[in-house]
C-alpha positions as CSV (number, residue, x, y, z in Angstrom):
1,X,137.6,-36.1,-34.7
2,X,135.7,-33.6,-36.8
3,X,133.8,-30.7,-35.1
4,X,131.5,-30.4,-38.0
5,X,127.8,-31.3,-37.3
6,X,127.1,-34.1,-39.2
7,X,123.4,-34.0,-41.1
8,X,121.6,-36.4,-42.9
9,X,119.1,-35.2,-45.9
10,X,116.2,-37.4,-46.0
11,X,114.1,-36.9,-49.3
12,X,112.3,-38.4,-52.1
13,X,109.5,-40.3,-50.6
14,X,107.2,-42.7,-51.6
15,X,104.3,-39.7,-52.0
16,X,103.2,-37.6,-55.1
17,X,105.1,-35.1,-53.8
18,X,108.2,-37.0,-54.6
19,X,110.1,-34.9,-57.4
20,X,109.5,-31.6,-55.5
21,X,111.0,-33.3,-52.4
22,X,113.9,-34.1,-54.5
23,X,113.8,-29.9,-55.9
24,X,114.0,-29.2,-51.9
25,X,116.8,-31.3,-51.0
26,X,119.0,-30.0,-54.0
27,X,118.5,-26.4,-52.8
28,X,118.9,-27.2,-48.9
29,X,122.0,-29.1,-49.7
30,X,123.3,-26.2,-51.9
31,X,122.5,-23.8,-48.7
32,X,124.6,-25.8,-46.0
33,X,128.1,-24.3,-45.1
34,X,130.8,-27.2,-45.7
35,X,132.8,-25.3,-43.1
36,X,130.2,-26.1,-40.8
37,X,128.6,-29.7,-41.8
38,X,129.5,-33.1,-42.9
39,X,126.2,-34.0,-45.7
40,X,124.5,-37.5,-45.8
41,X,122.5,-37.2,-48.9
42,X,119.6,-40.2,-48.7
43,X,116.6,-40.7,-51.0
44,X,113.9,-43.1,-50.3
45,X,112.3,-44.3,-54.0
46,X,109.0,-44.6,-54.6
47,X,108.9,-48.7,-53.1
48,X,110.3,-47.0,-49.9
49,X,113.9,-48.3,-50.3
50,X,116.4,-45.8,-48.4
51,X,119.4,-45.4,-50.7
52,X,122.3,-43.7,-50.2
53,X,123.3,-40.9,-52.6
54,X,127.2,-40.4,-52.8
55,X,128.0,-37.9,-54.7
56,X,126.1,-34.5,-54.5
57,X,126.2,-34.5,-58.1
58,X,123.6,-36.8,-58.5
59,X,121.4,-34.8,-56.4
60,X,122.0,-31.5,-58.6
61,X,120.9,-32.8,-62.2
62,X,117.1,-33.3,-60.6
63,X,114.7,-31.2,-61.7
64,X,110.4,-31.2,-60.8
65,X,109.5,-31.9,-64.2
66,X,112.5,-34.4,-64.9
67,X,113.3,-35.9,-61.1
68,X,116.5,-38.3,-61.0
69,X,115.6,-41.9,-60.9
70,X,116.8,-42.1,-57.0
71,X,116.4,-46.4,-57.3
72,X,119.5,-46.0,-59.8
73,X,121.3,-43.6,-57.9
74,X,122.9,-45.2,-54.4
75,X,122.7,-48.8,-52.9
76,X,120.1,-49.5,-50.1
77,X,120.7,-48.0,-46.6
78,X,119.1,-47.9,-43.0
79,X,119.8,-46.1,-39.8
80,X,120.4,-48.0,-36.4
81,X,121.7,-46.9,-32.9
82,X,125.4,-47.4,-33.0
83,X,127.8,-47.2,-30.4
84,X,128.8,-43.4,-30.6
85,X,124.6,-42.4,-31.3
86,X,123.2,-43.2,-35.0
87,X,124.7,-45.1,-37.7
88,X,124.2,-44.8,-40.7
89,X,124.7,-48.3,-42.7
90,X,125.0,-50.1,-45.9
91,X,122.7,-52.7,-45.9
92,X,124.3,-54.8,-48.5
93,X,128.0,-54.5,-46.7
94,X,126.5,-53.5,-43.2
95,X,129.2,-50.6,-44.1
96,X,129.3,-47.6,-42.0
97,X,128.8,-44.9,-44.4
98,X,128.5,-42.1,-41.2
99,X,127.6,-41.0,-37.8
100,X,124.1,-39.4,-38.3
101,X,123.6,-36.1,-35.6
102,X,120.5,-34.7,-37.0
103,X,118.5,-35.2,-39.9
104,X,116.5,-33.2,-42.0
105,X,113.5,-34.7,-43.5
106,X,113.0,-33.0,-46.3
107,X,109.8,-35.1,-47.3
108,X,106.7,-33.4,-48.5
109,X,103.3,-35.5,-48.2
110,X,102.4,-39.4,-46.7
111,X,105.1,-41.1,-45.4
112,X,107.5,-37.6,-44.5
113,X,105.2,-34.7,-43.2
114,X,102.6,-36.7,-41.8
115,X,104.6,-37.9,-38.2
116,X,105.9,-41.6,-40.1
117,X,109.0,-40.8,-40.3
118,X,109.2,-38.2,-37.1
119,X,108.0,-41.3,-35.0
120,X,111.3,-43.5,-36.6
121,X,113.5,-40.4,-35.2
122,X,112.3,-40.1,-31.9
123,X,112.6,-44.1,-31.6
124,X,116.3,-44.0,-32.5
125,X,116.7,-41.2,-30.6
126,X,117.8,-38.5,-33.3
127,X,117.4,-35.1,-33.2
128,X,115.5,-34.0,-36.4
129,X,113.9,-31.0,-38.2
130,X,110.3,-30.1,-38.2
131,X,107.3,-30.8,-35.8
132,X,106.8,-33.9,-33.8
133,X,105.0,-36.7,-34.6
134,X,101.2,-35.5,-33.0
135,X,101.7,-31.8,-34.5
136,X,102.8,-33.4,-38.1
137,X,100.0,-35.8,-37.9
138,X,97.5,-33.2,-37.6
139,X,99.0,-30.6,-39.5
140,X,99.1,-33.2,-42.4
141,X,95.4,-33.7,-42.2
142,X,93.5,-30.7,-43.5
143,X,90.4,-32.1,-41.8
144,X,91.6,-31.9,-38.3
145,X,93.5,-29.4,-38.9
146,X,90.6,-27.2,-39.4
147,X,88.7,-28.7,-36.2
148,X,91.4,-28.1,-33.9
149,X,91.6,-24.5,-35.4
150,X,87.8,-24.3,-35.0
151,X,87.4,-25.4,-31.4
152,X,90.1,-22.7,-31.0
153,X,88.4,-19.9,-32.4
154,X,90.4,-19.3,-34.9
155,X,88.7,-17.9,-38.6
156,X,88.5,-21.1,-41.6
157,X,85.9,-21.5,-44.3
158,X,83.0,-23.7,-44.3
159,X,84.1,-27.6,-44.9
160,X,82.5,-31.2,-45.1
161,X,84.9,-34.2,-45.6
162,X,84.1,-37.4,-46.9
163,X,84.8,-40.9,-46.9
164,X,85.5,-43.2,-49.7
165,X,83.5,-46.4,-47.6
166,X,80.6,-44.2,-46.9
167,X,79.3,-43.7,-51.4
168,X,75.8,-42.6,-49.7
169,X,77.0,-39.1,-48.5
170,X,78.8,-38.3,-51.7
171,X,75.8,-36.4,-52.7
172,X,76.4,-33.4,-54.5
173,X,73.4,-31.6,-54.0
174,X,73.9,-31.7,-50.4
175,X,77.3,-30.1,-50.8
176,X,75.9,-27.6,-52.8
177,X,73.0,-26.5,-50.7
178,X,75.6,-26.5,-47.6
179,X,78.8,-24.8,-49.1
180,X,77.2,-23.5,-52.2
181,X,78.9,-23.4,-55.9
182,X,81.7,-23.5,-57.0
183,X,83.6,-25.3,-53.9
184,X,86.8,-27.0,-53.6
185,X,87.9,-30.8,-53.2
186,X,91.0,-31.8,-52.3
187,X,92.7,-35.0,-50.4
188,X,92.5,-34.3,-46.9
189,X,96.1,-35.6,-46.5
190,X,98.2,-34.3,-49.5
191,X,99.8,-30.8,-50.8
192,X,101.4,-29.1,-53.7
193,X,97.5,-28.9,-55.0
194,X,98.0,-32.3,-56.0
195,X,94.0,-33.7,-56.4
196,X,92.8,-30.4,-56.0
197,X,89.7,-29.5,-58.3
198,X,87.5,-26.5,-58.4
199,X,84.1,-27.9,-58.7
200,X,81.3,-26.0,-60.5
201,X,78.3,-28.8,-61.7
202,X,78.1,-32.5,-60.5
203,X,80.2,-33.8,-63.5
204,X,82.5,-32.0,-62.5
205,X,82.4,-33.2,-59.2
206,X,82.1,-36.9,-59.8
207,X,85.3,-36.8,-61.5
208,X,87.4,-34.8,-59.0
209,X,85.7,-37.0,-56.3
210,X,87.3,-40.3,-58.4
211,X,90.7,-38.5,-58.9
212,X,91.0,-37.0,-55.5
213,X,90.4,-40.8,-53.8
214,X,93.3,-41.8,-55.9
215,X,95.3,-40.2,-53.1
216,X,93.2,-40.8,-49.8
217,X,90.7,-42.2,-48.4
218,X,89.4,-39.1,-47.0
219,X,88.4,-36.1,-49.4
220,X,87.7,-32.2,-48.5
221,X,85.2,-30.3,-49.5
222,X,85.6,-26.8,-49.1
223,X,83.6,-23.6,-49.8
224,X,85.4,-21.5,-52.4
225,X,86.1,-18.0,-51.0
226,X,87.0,-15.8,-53.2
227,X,89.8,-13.4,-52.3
228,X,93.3,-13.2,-52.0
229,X,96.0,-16.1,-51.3
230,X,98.2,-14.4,-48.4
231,X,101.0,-16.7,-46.6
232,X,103.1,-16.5,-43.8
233,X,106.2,-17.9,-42.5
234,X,106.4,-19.0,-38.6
235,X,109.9,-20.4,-37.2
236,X,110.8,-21.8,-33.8
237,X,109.8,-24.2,-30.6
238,X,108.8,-21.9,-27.9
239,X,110.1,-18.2,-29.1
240,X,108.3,-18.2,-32.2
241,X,108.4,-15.8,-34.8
242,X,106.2,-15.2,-38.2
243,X,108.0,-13.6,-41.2
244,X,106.4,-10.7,-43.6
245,X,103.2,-11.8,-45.2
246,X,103.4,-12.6,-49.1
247,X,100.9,-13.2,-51.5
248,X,100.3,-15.6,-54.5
249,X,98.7,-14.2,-57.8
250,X,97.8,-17.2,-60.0
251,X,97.7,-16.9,-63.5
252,X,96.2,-20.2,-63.6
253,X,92.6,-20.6,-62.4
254,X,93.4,-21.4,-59.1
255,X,97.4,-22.4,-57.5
256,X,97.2,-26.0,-59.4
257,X,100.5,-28.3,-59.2
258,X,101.4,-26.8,-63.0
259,X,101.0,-23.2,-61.9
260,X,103.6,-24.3,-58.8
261,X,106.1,-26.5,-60.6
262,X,105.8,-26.4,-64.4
263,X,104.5,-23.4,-65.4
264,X,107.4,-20.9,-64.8
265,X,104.6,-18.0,-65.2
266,X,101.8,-20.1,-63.5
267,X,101.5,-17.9,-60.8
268,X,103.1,-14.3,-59.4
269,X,104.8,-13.9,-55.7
270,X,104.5,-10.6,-54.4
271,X,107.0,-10.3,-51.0
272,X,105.9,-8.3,-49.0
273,X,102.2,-8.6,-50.0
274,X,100.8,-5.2,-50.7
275,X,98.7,-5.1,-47.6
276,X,98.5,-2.4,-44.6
277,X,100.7,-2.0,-41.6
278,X,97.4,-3.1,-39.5
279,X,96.8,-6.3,-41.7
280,X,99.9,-7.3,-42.2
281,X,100.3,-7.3,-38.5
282,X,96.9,-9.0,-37.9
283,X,98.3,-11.8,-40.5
284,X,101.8,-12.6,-38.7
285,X,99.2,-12.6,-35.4
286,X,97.4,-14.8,-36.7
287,X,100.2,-17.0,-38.5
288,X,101.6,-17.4,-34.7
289,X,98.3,-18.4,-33.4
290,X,97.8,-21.4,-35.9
291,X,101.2,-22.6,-35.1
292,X,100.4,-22.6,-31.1
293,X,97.1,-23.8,-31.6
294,X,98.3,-27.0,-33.4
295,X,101.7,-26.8,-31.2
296,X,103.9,-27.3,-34.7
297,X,107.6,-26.7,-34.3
298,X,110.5,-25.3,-36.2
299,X,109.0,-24.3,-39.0
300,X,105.3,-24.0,-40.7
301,X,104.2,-22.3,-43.3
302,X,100.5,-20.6,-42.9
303,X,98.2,-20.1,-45.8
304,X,95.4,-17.8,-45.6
305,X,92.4,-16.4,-48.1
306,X,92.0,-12.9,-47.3
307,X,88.0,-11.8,-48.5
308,X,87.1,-8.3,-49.7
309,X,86.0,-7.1,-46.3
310,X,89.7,-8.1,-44.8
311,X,88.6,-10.9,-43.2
312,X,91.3,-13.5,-42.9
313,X,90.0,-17.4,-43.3
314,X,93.1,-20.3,-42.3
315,X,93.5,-22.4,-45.5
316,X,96.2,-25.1,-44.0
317,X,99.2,-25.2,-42.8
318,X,102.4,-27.2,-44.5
319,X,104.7,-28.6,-41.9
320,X,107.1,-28.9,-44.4
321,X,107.3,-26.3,-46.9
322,X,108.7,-26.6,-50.0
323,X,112.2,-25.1,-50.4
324,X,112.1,-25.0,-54.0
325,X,113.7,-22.0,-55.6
326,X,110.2,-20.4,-56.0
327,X,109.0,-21.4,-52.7
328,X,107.2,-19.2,-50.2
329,X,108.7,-20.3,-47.5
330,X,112.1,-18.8,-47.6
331,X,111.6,-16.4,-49.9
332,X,109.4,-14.4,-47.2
333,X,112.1,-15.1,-44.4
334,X,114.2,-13.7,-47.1
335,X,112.3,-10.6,-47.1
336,X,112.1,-10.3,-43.4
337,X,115.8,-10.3,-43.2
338,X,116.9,-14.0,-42.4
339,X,118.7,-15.1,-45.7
340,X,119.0,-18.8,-47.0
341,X,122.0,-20.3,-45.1
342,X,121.0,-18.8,-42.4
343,X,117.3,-19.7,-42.2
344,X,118.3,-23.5,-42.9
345,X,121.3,-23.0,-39.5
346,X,118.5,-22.1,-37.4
347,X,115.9,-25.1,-38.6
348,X,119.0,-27.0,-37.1
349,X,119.7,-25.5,-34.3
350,X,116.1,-25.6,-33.2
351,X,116.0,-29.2,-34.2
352,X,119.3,-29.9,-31.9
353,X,117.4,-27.4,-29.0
354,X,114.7,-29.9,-28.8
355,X,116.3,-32.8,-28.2
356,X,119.0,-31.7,-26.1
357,X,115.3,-30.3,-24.1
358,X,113.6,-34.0,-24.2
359,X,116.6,-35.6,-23.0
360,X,115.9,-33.8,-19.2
361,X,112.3,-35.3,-19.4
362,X,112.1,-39.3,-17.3
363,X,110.5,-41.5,-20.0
């Protein structure tokens, strides 16, 4: 019997966030220690179908402006309890294709970061990576996000969200005379910027409002601050720790999905961000106190505007970060001293923490 922990990767999705889910996986998978684990590759297509990826090759030629074409890549799967804990099945052979002992959802957006998927997990029982299903759900949703934060006391610029079944408050003036001009709108449930628009006149706005509905039903309005885009790293269940501050430099008008993903000088990462030993400090506090606030988990990325006075405003939180080869997240855990391979060994470990943890509680 193998020793090795056995790991599924869960990516893909059925979100807009797809192809950078697939970017993620690619470099996660390239990051675990064969010595050490026994890889399940799965990537759920856009329809939702869970297919099983067999060779890691397939996995390697994807790319965020030319993703694979996961529903011609692996036969459909599905995991059920089995009789030594989680199977992982064929569903055209009922084959066994592996004993599943934690997962890794590497899912960005609906469907993977907003507690979906975590509540599957904790139904079969199977330790996975990440926050829970309440902390996802509301770190997912930038509107309650921000009111939890609020009612905490904790610093985030002036917002107003909106409702696709309610036409009569979509009225821009009132948005204007409350947050003032330009503001931002964004969907209150998505990331990687996707539907964000900076909004200066009320053309503009009627068409971000139309293209930002095209991914929820809910829609942020925000008041643009202008200042810097700090971030910070936080890892852990209860001992938590935040990583060396970093900071985004968009050469783009604002962080857009192109100045992410496809525009390899769409924006400039500075690790460590250029910042005082007293701020940078007040930013990891700070980082920590988002993350206990909205009781996240494992990991979290926190994003911040920092104003010309040093003021630090909470933008959102990503409960799971990208772990693209330009992404913040582990390129500031990098800089505070915890290295790829390493930082992925300990998203597990927390992961397998937890549940060995719930397993003393009486259900």
């Amino acid at each position: 019997m193998s020793s090795k922990i056995r790991i599924a990767l869960v990516c893909g999705g059925q979100s807009a966030e797809h192809a950078v889910s697939l970017e993620s996986a690619k470099n996660v998978m390239e990051a675990l220690d064969p010595r050490r684990y026994e890889t399940l590759l799965i990537a759920i297509d856009k329809k939702g179908i869970w297919r099983h990826l067999p060779d890691p090759e397939i996995l390697r030629k994807t790319d965020v402006a030319r993703p694979i074409d996961v529903s011609a890549c692996g036969g459909p799967v599905w995991m059920t309890p089995g009789s030594r804990g989680v199977e992982l099945l064929a569903l055209d052979t009922l084959r066994k294709l592996g004993d599943v002992d934690v997962v890794f959802p590497i899912l960005h957006g609906p469907y993977g970061e907003d507690g979906t998927i975590q509540g599957y997990f904790r139904l079969l029982g199977l330790p996975f990576v990440g926050s829970g299903v309440l902390a996802s759900s509301v770190g997912m949703d930038k509107d309650f996000t921000k009111r939890v934060l609020r009612d905490a006391k904790l610093p985030v610029p002036k917002f107003v969200c909106l409702r696709r079944h309610k036409p009569r408050t979509h009225d821009f003036q009132a948005l204007e005379a409350e947050l003032g001009l330009p503001f931002f709108l964004k969907p209150a449930n998505m990331g990687s910027s996707v539907g964000v628009h900076k909004v200066s006149d009320e053309a503009k706005f009627r068409a971000a409002l139309a293209d930002a509905f095209r991914y929820d039903t809910k829609v942020m309005v925000e008041e643009f601050v202008k200042g810097r885009e700090i971030e910070c790293s936080v890892l852990g269940n209860k001992a938590i720790s935040a990583s060396v501050a970093g900071e985004i430099l968009p050469q783009h008008e604002f962080y857009s999905y192109e100045a992410k993903y496809l525009d390899e000088g769409g924006a400039k990462l500075k690790i460590p961000a250029d910042l005082p030993p007293t701020l940078m400090q007040a930013t990891r506090d700070l980082a920590l106190a988002v993350y206990e606030a909205l009781q996240l988990e494992g990991m979290s990325r926190v994003d911040f505007f920092l104003t010309g006075d040093d003021k630090l405003l909470v933008n959102e939180v990503n409960t799971i970060p990208g772990f693209t080869k330009i992404s913040m997240y582990p390129k500031m855990w990098g800089a505070t001293g915890l290295g790829y391979p390493e930082l992925i060994d300990k998203l597990i470990q927390l992961a397998l923490e937890r549940a060995a943890e719930d397993k003393t509680l009486e259900r």
